[in-house]
C-alpha positions in Angstrom: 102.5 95.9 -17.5 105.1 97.2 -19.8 104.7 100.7 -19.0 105.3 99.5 -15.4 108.7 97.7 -16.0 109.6 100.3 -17.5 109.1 103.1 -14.9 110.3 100.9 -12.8 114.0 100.6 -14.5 113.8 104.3 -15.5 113.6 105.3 -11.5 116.4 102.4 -10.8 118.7 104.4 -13.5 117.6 107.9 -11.9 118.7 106.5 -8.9 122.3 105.0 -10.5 122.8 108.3 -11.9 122.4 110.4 -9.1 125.0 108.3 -7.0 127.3 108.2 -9.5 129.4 111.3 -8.3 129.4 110.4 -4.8 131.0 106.9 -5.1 134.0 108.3 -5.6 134.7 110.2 -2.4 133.5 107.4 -0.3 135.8 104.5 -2.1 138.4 106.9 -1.0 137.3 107.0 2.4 137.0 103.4 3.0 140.6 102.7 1.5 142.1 105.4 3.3 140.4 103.9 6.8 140.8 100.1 5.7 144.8 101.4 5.4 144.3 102.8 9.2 142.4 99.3 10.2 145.2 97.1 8.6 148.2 99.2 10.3 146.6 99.1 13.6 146.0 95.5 13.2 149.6 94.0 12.4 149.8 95.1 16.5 147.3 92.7 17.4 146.8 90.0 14.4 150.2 90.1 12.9 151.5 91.3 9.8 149.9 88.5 7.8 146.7 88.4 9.7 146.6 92.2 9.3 147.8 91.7 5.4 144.1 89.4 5.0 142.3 91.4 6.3 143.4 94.9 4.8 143.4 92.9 1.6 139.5 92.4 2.3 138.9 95.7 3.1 140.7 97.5 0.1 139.3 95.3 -2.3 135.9 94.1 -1.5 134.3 97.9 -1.7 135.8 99.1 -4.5 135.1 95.7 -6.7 131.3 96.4 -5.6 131.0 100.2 -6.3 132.8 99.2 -10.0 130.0 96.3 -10.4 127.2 98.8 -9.3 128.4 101.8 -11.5 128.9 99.5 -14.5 125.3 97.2 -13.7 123.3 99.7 -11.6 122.8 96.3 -9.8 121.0 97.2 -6.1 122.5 94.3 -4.7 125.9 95.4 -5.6 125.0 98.7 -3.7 123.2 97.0 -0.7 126.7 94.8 -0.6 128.6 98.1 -0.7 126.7 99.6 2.2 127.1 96.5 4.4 130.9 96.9 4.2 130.4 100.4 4.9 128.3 99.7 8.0 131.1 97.1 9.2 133.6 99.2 8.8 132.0 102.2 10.3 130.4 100.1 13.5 132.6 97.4 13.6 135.8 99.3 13.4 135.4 103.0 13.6 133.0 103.0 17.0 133.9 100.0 18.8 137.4 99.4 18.3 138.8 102.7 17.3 135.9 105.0 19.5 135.4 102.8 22.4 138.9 100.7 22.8 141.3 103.3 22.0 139.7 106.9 21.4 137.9 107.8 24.5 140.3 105.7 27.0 142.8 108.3 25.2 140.9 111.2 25.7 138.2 110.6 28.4 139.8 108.1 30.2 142.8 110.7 30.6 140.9 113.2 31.6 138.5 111.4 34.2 141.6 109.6 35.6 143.0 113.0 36.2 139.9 114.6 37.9 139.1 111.4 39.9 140.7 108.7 41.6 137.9 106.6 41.0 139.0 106.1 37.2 141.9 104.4 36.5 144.6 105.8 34.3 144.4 104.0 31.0 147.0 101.7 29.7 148.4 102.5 25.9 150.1 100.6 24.0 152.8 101.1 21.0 152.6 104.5 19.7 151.5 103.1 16.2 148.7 101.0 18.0 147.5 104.0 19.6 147.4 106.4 16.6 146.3 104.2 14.1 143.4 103.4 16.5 142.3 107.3 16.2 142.9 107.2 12.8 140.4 104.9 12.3 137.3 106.4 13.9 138.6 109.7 12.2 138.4 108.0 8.7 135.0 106.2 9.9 133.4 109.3 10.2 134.1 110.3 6.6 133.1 106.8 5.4 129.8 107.6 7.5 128.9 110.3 6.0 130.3 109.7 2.4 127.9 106.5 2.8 124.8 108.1 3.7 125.2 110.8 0.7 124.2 108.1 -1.7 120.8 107.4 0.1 118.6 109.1 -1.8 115.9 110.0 0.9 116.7 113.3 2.8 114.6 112.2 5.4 116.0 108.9 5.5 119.6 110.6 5.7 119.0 113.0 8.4 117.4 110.0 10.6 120.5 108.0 10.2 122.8 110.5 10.6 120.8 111.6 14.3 120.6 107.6 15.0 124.8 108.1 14.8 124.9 110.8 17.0 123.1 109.6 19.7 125.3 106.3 18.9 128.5 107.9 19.9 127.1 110.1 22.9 125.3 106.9 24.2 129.0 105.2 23.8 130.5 108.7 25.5 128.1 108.0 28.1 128.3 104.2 28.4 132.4 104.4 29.2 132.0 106.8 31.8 130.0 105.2 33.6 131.6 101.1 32.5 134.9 102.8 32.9 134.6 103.9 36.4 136.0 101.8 40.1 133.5 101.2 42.4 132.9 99.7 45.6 131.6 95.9 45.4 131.1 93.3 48.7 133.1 90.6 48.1 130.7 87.2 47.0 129.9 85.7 50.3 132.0 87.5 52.3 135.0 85.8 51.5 138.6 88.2 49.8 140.6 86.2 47.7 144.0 87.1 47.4 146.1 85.6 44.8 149.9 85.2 45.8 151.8 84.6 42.1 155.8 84.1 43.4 158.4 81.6 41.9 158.9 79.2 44.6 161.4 77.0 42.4 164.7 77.5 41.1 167.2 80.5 41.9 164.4 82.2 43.4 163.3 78.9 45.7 164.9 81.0 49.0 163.1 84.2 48.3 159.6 82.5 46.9 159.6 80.3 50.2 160.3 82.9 52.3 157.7 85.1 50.6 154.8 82.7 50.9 155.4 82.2 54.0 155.5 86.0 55.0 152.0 86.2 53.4 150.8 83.5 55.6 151.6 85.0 58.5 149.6 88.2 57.7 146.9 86.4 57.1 147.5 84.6 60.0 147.8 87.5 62.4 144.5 89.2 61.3 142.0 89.7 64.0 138.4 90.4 64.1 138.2 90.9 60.1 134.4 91.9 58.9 135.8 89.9 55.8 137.1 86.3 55.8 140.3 86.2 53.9 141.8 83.4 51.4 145.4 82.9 49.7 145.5 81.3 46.8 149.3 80.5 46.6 150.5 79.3 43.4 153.9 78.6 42.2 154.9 81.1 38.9 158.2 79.6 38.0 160.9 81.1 37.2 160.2 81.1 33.2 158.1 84.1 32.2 156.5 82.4 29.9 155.3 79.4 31.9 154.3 81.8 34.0 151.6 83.2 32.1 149.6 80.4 31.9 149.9 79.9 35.7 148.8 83.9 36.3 146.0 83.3 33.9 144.3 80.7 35.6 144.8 82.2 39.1 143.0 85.3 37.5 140.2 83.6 35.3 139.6 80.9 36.9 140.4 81.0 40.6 138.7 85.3 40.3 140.7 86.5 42.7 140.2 89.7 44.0 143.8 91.0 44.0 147.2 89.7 43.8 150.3 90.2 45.7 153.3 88.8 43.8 157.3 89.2 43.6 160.0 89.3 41.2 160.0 92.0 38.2 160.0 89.1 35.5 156.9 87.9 36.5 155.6 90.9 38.1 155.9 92.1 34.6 153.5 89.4 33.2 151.1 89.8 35.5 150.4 93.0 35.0 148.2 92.8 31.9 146.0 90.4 34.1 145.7 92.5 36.5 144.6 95.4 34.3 142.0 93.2 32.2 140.5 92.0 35.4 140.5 95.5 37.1 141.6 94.2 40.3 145.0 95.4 42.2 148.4 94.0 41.7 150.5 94.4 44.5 154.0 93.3 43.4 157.4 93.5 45.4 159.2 94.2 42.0 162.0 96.7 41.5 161.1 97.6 37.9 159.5 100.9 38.5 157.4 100.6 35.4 155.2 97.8 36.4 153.9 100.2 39.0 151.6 102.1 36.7 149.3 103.4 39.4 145.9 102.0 38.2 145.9 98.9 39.1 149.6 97.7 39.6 151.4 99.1 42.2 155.0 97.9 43.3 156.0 97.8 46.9 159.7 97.5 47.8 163.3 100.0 48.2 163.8 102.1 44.3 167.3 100.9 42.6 167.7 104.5 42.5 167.3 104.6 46.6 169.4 101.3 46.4 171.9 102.8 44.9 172.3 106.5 47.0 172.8 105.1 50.0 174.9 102.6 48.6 177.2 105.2 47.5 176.9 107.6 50.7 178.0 104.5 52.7 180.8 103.9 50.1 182.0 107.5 50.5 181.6 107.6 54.6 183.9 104.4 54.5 186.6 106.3 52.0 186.4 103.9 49.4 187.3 105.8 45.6 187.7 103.3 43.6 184.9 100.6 42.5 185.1 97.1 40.4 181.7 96.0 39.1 181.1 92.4 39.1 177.3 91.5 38.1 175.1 89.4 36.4 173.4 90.5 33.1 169.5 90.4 34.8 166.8 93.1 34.3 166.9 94.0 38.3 170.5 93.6 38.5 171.2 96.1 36.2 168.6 98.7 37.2 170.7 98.6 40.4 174.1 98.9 38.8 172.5 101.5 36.5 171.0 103.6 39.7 174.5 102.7 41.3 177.1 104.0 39.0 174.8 107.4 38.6 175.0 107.9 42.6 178.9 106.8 42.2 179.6 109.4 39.5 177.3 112.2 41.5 179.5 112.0 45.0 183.2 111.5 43.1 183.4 107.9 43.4 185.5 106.1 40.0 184.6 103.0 38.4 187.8 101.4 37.8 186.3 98.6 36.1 183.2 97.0 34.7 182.2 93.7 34.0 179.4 92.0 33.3 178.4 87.8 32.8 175.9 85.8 31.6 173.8 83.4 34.3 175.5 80.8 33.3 179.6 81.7 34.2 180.5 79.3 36.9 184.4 80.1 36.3 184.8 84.0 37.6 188.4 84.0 37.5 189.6 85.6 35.0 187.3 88.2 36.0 188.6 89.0 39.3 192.0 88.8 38.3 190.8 91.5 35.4 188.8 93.4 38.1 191.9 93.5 41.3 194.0 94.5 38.3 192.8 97.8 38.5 193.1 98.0 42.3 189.8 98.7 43.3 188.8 99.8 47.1 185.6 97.1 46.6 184.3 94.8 44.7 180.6 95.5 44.0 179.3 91.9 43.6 175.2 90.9 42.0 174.3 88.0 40.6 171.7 84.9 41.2 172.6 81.0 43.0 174.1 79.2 41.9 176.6 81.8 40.1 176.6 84.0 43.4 177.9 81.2 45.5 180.6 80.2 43.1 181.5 84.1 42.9 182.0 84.8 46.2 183.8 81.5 46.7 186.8 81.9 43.7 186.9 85.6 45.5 187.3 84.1 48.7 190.1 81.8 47.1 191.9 85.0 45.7 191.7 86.3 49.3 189.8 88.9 48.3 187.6 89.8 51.1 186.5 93.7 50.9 183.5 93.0 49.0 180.2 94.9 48.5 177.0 94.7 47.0 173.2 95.5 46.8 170.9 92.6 48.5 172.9 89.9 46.9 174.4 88.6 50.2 171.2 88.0 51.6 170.3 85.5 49.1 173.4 83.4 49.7 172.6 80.1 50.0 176.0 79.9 52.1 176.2 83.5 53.5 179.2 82.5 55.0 181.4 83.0 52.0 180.7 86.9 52.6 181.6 87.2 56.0 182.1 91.0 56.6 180.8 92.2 53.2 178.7 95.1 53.7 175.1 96.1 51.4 172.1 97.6 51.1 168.7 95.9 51.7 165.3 96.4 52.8 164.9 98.3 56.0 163.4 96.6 59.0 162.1 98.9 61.5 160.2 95.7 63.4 162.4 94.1 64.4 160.5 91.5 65.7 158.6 90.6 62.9 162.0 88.9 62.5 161.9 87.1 65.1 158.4 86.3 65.3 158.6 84.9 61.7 161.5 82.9 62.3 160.0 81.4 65.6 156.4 80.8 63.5 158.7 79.0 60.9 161.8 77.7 62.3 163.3 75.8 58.8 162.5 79.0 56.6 165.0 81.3 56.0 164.1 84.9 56.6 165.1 87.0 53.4 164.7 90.3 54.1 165.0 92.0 50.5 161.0 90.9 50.1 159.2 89.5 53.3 158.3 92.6 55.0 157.0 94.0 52.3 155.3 91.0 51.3 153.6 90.9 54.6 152.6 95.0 54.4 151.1 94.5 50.9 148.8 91.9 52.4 147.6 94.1 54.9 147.1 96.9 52.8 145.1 94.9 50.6 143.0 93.8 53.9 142.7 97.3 54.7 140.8 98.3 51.7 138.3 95.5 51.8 138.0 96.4 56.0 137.1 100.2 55.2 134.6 99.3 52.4 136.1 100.9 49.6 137.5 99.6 45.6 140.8 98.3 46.4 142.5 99.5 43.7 140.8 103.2 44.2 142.1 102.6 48.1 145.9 102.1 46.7 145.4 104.7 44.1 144.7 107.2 47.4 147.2 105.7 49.5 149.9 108.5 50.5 151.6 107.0 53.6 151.6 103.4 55.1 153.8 102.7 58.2 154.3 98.9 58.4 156.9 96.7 59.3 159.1 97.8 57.1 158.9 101.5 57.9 157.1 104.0 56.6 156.4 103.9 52.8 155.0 107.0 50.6 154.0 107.2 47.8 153.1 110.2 45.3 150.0 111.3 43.7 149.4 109.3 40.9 152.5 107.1 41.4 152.0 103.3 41.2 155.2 103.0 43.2 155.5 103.1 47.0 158.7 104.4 48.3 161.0 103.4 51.2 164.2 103.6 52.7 166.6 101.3 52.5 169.1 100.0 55.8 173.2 99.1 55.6 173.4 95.6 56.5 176.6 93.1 56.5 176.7 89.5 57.4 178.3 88.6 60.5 178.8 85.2 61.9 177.4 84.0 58.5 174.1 85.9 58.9 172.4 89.0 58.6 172.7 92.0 60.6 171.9 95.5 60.3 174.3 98.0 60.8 172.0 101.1 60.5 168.7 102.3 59.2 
């Protein structure tokens, strides 16, 4: 019985002895990945969430290697290889292999060869990086961990059971990772319409839900039997999350057509997680990241070159900026005063207020004092309204802008101001909206668009192919707003803006 005991803690010592020399290189190896795991998780946790749990990691294994090497405790070692498996599983193959590694790498390159992959989504450059870091250190804690089995057998069936862990992973995300072609659940399309119907943006939300309805409405002999879930976003981006979530989540829609870049913005995450297209009459290019969000409406850059060729052809030189500080706003002043600059035009002067200014009169009296040929006027109601009144009361009447007249509540305070807006090359979608609802306004900066996206939406389900795989392939769509293109692998469809100017306190195109 003795004898026994004691062969028995001879073999356990063996065993601590021959480990010895390979503890070290694997403590390093799990502190240099926990360092990895704790940097790329102050993205997603927060720095003090991250700080807990890198603490875990950087001290945990270590403090059990030093009890094993000073005890030759097994338990201490079994402890130690848990933390290694968690780290190396947990960590290093889904999270750093599977969530940011192979959409990297694979998804990149399938997303390039086929339009049935979308192009993967990456966030900060730190995220990103750290997030290959740590299936790179995983690998090393891998195989540092299985040196200090002691079975060479047991070893190399490990390390094949690893192999064929991250092909079967290769192999799993092409196949997850790829679009494909689903019926819609008792043959019925949802389409989610996510627009701010309230506050500044009441006119063009309105407008916009109804221009969605009528698409709907003029459908005819559909395989597919289509629904609108309308929902009011608000104009608070914030607030508006919640609202997008549930329209998403819980209402499983199968795609979305929304407007306004602030909340265009916030939908787009939604959109990506569900996988289902995001149609969005936004000018901030970016949300349009071809995979799943796609934006549908006139560039700021194609805003602002005709803009300026119209300026030029009337001989105006001389230009005095008066706009609101708003993300859209300034994209179009920023696209604006590169086109200005390009044909010769000067900016005499530049100013720029905050949404809530209601007195502008200092600022025109600053802006006329550098004798300007227009003043180039943006902003949201109520400011807008107030603006082009105090201009009116300074008789100033040669006024200019991009949209903003349009979305007057009283476009009669811009009689004869000339701007750029959405073209309209049906005309009478104009007047068949406006005799379909007679007490809506007709805003043309959005509805035709509004009403295209719809139908392209339809279009997809109709031909029986992935919707977002269908808008991915779209090149050319010729709707009622003319013809859009868009480029290969472009989220963003392009189209020609029109010269309009507002004559007996509406409206009216001048040219397309």
């Amino acid at each position: 019985m003795n004898m026994a005991f004691a062969r028995k803690e001879d073999l356990a010592m063996n065993s601590h002895i021959d480990v010895q020399p390979l503890g070290r290189p694997s403590v390093v190896a799990v502190a240099l990945t926990a360092v990895a795991i704790t940097v790329n998780h102050v993205f997603t946790l927060g720095s003090i969430g991250a700080s807990l749990l890198g603490a875990i990691l950087l001290v945990v294994p270590p403090a059990l290697w030093i009890w094993f090497r000073t005890t030759g405790n097994r338990w201490a070692l079994g402890a130690y290889g848990v933390m290694n498996a968690w780290i190396v599983i947990g960590f290093g193959l889904l999270k750093g292999l599977w969530g940011i590694t192979l959409p990297i790498f694979v998804g990149t390159f399938l997303s390039s060869a086929s339009t049935a992959y979308p192009k993967p989504a990456f966030g900060a450059f730190g995220f990103e990086i750290s997030g290959v870091a740590i299936f790179l250190g995983s690998l090393f804690v891998l195989y540092d961990s299985l040196q200090l089995i002691p079975s060479g057998g047991r070893r190399v069936a490990l390390s094949a059971g690893a192999a064929i862990g991250v092909i079967a992973l290769l192999l799993a995300f092409v196949a997850i990772d790829r679009d494909v072609w689903t019926p819609p659940t008792q043959g019925v399309v949802k389409i989610g319409v996510i627009v701010p119907t309230t506050g500044p943006y009441a006119m063009l939300g309105d407008s916009f839900v109804k221009a969605v309805q009528m698409a709907r409405d003029d459908l005819r002999d559909t395989k597919y039997r289509y629904e609108l879930v309308i929902r009011d976003s608000g104009p608070d981006p914030e607030k508006a999350r919640q609202v997008i979530r549930r329209v998403v989540t819980d209402d499983k829609v199968d795609a979305i057509v929304g407007g306004i870049s602030l909340i265009g913005q916030e939908t787009k995450p939604y959109a990506t997680a569900a996988r289902i297209p995001h149609l969005c009459v936004c000018t901030v290019s970016s949300i349009g990241d071809g995979a799943y969000n796609f934006t549908n409406i006139p560039s700021p850059e194609a805003e602002g070159e005709l803009w300026a060729r119209e300026a030029q052809r009337r001989g105006i030189k001389r230009v005095a900026l008066l706009t609101q500080d708003y993300p859209s706003i300034n994209n179009h002043v920023k696209a604006l005063k590169i086109e200005v600059a390009r044909l010769g035009l000067m900016v005499a002067d530049e100013q720029q207020f905050d949404g809530s200014v209601r007195d502008f009169r200092s600022l025109i009296r600053r802006a006329a004092a550098s004798l300007p040929d227009v003043y180039y006027v943006e902003a949201l109601e109520p400011g807008l309204d107030l603006l082009g009144q105090q201009l009116g009361e300074a008789r100033i009447h040669n006024v200019s802008a991009v949209v903003a007249p349009s979305l007057s509540d009283n476009p009669a305070l811009f009689e004869g101001a000339w701007y750029t807006d959405s073209n309209l090359k049906d005309v009478g979608f104009k007047r068949r909206f406006e005799e379909k609802y007679p007490d809506t306004r007709f805003a043309t900066h959005m509805m035709p668009y509004a009403y295209d996206s719809v139908n392209m939406i339809v279009n997809a389900f109709e031909t029986g192919q992935n919707p977002a795989v269908y808008l991915r392939n779209l090149r050319r769509y010729d709707g009622t707003a003319g013809l859009l293109t868009k480029a290969a692998a472009s989220g963003n469809f392009a189209s020609r803006p029109a010269v309009w100017t507002i004559a007996s306190g509406k409206p009216a195109l001048l040219n397309q």
